[in-house]
Each structure stands twice: as C-alpha cells, then as structure tokens.
C-alpha positions as CSV (number, residue, x, y, z in Angstrom):
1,X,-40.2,-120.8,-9.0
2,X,-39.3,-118.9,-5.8
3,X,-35.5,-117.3,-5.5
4,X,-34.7,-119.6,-3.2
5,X,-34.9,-122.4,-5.9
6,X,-33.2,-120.7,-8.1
7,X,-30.6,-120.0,-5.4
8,X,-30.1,-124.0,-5.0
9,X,-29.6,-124.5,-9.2
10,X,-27.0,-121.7,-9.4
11,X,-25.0,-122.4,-6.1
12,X,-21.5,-123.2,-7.2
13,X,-18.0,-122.0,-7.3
14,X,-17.6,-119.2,-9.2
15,X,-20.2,-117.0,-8.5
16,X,-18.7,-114.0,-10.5
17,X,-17.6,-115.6,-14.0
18,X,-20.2,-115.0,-16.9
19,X,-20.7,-117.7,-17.9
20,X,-24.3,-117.9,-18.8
21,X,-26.4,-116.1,-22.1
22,X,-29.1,-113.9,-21.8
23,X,-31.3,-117.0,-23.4
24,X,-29.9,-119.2,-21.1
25,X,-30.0,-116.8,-18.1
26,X,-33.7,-116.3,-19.0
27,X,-34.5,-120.1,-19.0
28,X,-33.0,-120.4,-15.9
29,X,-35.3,-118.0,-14.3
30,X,-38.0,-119.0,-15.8
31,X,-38.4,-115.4,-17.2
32,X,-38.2,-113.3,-20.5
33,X,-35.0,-111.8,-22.1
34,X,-36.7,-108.7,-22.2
35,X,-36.9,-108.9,-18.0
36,X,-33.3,-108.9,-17.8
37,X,-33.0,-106.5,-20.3
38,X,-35.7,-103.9,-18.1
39,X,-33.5,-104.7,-14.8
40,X,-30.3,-103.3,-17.0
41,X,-31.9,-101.0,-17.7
42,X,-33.1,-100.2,-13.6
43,X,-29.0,-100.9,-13.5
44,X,-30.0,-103.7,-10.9
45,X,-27.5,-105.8,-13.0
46,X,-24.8,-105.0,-15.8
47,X,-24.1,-108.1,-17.5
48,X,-20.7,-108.3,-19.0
49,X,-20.2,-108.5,-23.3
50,X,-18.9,-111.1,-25.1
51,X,-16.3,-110.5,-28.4
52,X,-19.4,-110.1,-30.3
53,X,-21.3,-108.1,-27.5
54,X,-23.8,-110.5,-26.4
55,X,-24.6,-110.1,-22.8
56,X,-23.1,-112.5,-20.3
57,X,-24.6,-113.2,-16.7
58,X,-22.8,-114.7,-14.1
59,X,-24.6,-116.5,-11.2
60,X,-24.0,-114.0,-8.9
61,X,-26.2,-111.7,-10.8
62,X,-29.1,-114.5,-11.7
63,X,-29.7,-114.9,-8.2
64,X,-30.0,-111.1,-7.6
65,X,-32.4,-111.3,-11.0
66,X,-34.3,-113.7,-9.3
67,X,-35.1,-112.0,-6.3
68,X,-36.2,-109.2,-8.2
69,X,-38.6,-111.9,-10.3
70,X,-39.7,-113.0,-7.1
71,X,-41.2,-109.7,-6.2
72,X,-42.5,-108.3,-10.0
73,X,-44.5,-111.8,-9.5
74,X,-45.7,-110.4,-6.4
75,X,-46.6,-107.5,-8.6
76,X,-44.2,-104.9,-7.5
77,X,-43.1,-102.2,-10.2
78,X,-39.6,-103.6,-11.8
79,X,-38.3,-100.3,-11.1
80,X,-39.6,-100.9,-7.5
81,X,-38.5,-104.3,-6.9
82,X,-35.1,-102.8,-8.5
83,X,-34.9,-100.7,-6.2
84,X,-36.1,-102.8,-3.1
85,X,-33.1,-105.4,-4.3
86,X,-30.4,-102.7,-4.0
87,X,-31.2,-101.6,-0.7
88,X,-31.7,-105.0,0.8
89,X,-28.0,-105.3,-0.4
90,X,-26.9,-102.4,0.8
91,X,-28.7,-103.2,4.1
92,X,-27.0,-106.8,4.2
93,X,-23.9,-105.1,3.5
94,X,-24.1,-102.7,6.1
95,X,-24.6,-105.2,8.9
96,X,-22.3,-107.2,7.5
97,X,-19.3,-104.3,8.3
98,X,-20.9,-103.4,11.8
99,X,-20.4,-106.7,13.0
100,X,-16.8,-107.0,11.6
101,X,-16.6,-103.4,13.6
102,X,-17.9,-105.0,16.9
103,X,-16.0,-107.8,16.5
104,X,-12.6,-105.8,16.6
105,X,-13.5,-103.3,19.1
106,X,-14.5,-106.1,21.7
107,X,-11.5,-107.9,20.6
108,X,-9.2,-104.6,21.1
109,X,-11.0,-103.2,24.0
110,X,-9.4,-104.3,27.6
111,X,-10.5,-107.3,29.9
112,X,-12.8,-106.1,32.9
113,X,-11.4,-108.8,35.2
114,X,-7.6,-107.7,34.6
C-alpha cells in the first residue's frame, strides 16, 4: 500500500477528530502498533488519549504515518523518514505563506498602466 492509497481511504470531513485506535490505525496502514508507537516516539505524531488513555489517531495524522511507512518501506531509518516527513511539511507550509505573501503584495502594489 502506497500513501496515496491510504490518502483515498481516509479522505473525509474531519480530518482532525481522533477518531481511530492504535489497532485500528495500524490496520489501516497496513502496519504494526509498535510503528506508530516508534513515530511518537520520533514525535512525527502525538495521538491524543482517551478517558482510559488509549491512544487515539485522527486521519490527519494516519496520512502523515503513512508517508512515513511509505519511506521505512523504502528502507529509510524511521528516525529519518521522521524527520524527512516534518520538513516536507514545513517546506509545503512555507510555500504555502509565500504565495499568500505574493498574492497580497501584487494585489496592494499599484497598476503600471494608471
């Protein structure tokens, strides 16, 4: 299973309520407990608690754990493909804001043919 299948099964509407159990989480990734429990622990993810503290993942954060399956299959350290994940995000995020930046300044800045 690539990410981008697992991106299809968890596209919904609310991406940030945890809704889903470490076992559950796990099945849907096609992965172990104790991988989402290792990418914690690289603080790639922090799964909310239940009441009775059982992790909770939402589907925002399975389709980051994915990505991060996606490349430990490719055989990348977990701490590596951790860390690859978190500045891919920060990349997208970045880009994201300059755009919104250019947007507003070309929008602000005055007409040439005036």
């Amino acid at each position: 299973m690539t990410a981008d299948d697992t991106f299809g099964r968890l596209d919904d509407d609310d991406d940030d309520y945890p809704a889903y159990t470490m076992g559950r989480a796990a099945e849907m990734l096609g992965t172990t407990q104790g991988f989402l429990r290792a990418i914690g622990e690289a603080r790639l993810i922090t799964p909310l608690r239940s009441a009775g503290g059982h992790r909770r993942y939402s589907r925002y954060q399975l389709r980051i754990a994915a990505r991060a399956r996606e490349l430990v299959d490719r055989e990348t350290p977990i701490e590596s493909a951790c860390r690859i994940v978190i500045l891919e995000d920060q990349l997208e995020e970045a880009q994201r804001f300059n755009a919104e930046y250019r947007r507003a300044a070309e929008s602000s800045a005055p007409s040439a043919s005036a």
